[in-house]
C-alpha positions in Angstrom: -82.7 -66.8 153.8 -84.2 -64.8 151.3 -83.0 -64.2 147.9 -84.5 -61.1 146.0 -83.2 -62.2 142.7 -80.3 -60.2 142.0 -79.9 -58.4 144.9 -80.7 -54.4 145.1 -78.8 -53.6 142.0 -82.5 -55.1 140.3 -84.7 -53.4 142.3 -87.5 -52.0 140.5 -89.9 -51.2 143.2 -91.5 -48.3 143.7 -90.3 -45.4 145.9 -91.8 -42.8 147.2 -89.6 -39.6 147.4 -89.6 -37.2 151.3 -86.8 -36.2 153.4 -85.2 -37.8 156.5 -88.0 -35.8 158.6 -90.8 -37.5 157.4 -93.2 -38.3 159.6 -91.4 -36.8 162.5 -93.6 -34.2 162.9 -96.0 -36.4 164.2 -94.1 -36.7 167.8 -92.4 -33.9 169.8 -90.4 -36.3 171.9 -92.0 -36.2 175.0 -95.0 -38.0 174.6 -95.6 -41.2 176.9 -95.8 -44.2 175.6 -99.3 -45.3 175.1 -99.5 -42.0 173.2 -97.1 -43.9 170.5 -98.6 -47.1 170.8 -101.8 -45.0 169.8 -100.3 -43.2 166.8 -99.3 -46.1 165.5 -102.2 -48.1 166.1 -103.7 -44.8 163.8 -101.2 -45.2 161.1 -101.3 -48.6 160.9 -105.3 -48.4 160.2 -104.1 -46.2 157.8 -102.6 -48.7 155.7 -105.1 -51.4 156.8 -107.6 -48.9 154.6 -105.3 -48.5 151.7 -104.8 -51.7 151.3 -108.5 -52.8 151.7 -109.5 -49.8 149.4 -107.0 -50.7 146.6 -108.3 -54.4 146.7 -111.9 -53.0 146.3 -110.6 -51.1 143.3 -108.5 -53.6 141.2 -109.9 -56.3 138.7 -107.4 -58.7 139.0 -108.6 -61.1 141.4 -105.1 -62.3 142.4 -104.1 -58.7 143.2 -107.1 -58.4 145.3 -106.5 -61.1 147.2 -102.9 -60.0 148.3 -104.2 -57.0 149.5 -106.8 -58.1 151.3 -104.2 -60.5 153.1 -101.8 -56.9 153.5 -104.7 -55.8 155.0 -105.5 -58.4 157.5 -101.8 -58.2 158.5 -102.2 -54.6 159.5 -105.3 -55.8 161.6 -103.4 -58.2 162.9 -100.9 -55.7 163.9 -103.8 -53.6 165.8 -104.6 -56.4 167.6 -101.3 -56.2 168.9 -100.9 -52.5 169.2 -104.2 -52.3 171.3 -103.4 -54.9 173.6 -100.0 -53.4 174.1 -101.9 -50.0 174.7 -103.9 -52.1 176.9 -101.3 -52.9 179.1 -99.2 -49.8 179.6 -102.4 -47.1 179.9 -104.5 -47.6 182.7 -107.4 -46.0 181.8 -109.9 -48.1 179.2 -109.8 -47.9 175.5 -113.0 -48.5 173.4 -111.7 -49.5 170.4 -114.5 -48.5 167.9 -114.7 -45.5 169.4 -110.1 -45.0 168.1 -111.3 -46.9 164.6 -113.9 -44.7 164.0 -111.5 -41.8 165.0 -108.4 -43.0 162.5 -108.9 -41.1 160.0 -105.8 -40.2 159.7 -104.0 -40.0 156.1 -100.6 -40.6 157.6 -99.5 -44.6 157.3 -96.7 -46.5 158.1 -93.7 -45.3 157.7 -95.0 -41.3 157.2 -96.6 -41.8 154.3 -99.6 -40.1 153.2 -102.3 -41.7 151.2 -102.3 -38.7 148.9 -98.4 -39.9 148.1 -98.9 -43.1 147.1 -103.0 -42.0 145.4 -100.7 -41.6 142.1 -99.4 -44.8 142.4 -102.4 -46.8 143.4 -104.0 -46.8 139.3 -100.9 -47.2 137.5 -98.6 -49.3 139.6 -100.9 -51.9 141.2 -101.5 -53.9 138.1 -99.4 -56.6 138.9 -98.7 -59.0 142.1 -94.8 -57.9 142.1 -96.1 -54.5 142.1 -98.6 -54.8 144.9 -95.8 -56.2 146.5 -92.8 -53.7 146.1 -95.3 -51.1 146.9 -96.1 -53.4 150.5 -92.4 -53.6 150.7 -91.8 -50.1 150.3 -94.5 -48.8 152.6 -92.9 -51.8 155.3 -89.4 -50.3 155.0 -90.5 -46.9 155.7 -92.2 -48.2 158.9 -89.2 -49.6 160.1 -87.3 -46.6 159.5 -89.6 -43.9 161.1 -90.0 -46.0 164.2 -86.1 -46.4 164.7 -86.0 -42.7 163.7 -88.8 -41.9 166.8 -86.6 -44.5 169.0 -83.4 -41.9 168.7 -85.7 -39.4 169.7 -85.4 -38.4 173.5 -87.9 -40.4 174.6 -88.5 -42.1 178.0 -86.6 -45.7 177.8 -90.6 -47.4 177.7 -90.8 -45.5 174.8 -88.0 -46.6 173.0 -88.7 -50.1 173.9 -92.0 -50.0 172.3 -90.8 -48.1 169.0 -87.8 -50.7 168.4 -90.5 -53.5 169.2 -92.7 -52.1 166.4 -89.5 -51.8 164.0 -89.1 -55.5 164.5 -92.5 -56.5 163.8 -92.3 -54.2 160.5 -89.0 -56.0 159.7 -91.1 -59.8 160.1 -93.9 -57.8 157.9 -91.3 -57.0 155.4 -89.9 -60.5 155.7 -93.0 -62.3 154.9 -93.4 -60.1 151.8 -90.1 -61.4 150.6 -91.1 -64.4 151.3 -94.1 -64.1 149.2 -92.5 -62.3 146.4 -90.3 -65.2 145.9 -92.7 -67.8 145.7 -95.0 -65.3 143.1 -92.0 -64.1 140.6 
C-alpha cells in the first residue's frame, strides 16, 4: 500500500486545467484498433521527449536522473505498444520510420507540450515536483484511455484502451512508490 502522506487533502501537485473533452478529439470512435495502439504509441513518444528534453534542461543532477528514468518508462511502454501493434495489424511496421513521424505535441493523457512548457522552468526544480508533474501527466492517461474505452468502439478496441489504463495506473503506482521513498 501506498501512503501519500496525508492523503489528497495535501496534495500540492501540479494540475493542468482542460475540460472533460480533452484529448477526445483525437478519435472519432470508429477507428480499429491498431489505429489506437498507434496513437498512443505517438503520445506516449510524446512524453518520452518531454521528459528526455526536461532532463537535458535541468541542473540538478538528481532531477535529471528521474527523468531520464520517466523517460525510459515511456520507451519501455513503446516497446509494448509496438509489439501489441505487431500483433493485431497484419501489415509490417518500421518503427523508425513511426518515431521519426511522432511528432506529435499531444502526450499522455491529452496533454499538449505547450500546456505543461510553463510549467517545465518554474516547477521542475525539485524531485517531488518532477514527480507530481509525472503523476499528474500518468493520471490523465488513465483517464483519457477509459474515456476512449466508453467510446463506441469495437470490443478489441476497448480491450486494448482499458489494457493501456492499467499499465498507466502501474506507471502511476511506481511513481508513488518513488515519491515515498524521496520525501
Amino acid at each position: 500500500m501506498v501512503n501519500f502522506k496525508g492523503g489528497i487533502k495535501a496534495w500540492k501537485g501540479h494540475s493542468v486545467s482542460g475540460s472533460a473533452t480533452m484529448g477526445m478529439a483525437l478519435l472519432k470512435g470508429n477507428e480499429h484498433p491498431a489505429e489506437i495502439v498507434l496513437l498512443s504509441y505517438r503520445m506516449e513518444e510524446a512524453v518520452r521527449r518531454f521528459y528526455a528534453s526536461s532532463a537535458a534542461a535541468t541542473d540538478d543532477p538528481d532531477v535529471s536522473a528521474l527523468l531520464g528514468q520517466l523517460a525510459d518508462m515511456e520507451t519501455n511502454h513503446k516497446d509494448r505498444l509496438f509489439d501489441l501493434y505487431q500483433s493485431i495489424e497484419d501489415a509490417p511496421l518500421d518503427r523508425k520510420n513511426v518515431d521519426a513521424d511522432s511528432v506529435a505535441t499531444v502526450m499522455e493523457g491529452g496533454v499538449t507540450a505547450d500546456d505543461l512548457k510553463a510549467h517545465e522552468r518554474s516547477a521542475l526544480p525539485a524531485t517531488e515536483d518532477v514527480l507530481s508533474m509525472a503523476m499528474m501527466l500518468e493520471a490523465q492517461a488513465v483517464d483519457l484511455y477509459l474515456r476512449y474505452a466508453d467510446m463506441r468502439v469495437a470490443l478489441e478496441a476497448k480491450k486494448i484502451l482499458c489494457q493501456l489504463a492499467d499499465e498507466e495506473k502501474a506507471h502511476l503506482h511506481s511513481l508513488g512508490a518513488l515519491l515515498e521513498q524521496k520525501i
